[in-house]
C-alpha positions in Angstrom: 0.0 0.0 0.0 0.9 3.4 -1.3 2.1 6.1 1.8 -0.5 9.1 2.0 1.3 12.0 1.0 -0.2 15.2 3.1 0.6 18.8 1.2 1.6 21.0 3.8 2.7 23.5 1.4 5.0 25.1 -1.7 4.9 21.7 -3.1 6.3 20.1 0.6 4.5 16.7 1.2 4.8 14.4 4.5 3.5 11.0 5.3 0.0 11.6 7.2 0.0 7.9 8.7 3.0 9.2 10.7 2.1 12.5 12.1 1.8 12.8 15.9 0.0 16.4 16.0 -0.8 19.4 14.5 0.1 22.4 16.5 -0.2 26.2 16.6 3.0 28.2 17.1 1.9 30.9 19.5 2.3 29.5 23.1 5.9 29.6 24.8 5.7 25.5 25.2 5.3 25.5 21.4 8.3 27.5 21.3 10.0 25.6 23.4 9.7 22.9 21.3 11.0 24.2 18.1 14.2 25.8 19.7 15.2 22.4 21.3 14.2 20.8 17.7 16.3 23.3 16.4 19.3 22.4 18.7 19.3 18.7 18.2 18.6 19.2 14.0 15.2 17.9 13.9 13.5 20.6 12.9 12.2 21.1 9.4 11.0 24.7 8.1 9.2 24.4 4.8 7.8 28.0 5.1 10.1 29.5 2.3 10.4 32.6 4.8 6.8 33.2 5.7 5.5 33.0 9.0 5.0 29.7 10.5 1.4 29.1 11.2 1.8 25.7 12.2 3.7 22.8 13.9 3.6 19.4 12.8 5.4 16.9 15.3 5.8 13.3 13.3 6.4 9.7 15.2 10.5 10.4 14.9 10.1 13.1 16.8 10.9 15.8 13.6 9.5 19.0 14.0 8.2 20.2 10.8 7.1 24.4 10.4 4.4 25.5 7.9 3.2 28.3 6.9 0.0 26.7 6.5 -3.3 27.3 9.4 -3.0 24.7 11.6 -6.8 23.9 10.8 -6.0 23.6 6.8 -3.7 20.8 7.3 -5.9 19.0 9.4 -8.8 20.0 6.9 -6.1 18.6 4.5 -5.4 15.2 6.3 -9.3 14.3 7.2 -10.1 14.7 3.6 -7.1 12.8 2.8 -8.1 9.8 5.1 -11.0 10.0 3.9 -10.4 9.4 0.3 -8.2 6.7 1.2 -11.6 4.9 3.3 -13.3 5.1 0.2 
C-alpha cells in the first residue's frame, strides 16, 4: 500500500499515517519545542520565509514548520483519510 502524501505547502508533502499532532506556534511551550528541535537538528521549516502558522510533530520526533493554518492541514489530512476509506 501506497504512503498518504499530506501537502503541507509550496509543493512540501509528508507522510499523514506518521504525524503525531498538529500544532499552533503561538504558546511559549510551542516554542519551546522548536528551539530544542532546532538544537538537536530535527527541525524542518518548509515555510520558504513566511511566517510559520503551524507545527507538525511526526512519530521520529521531527518538527516540521508551515506556513499553512493549523486547521487547513488538518482540513487537509481528514479529507485525505477520507479518500483513502473510500
Amino acid at each position: 500500500m501506497e504512503p498518504l502524501l499530506l501537502n503541507i505547502g509550496f509543493g512540501n508533502t509528508i507522510v499523514a499515517d506518521k504525524i503525531v499532532a498538529i500544532l499552533s506556534p503561538n504558546s511559549s511551550p510551542m516554542k519551546r519545542v522548536k528551539d530544542e528541535a532546532k538544537e538537536e537538528k530535527r527541525l524542518i521549516d518548509v515555510t520558504h520565509g513566511r511566517k510559520t502558522r503551524a507545527i507538525i510533530i511526526m512519530e521520529s520526533n521531527h518538527v516540521i514548520l508551515s506556513s499553512i493554518q493549523p486547521e487547513t492541514v488538518s482540513q487537509r489530512f481528514e479529507s485525505l483519510v477520507k479518500k483513502e476509506e473510500e
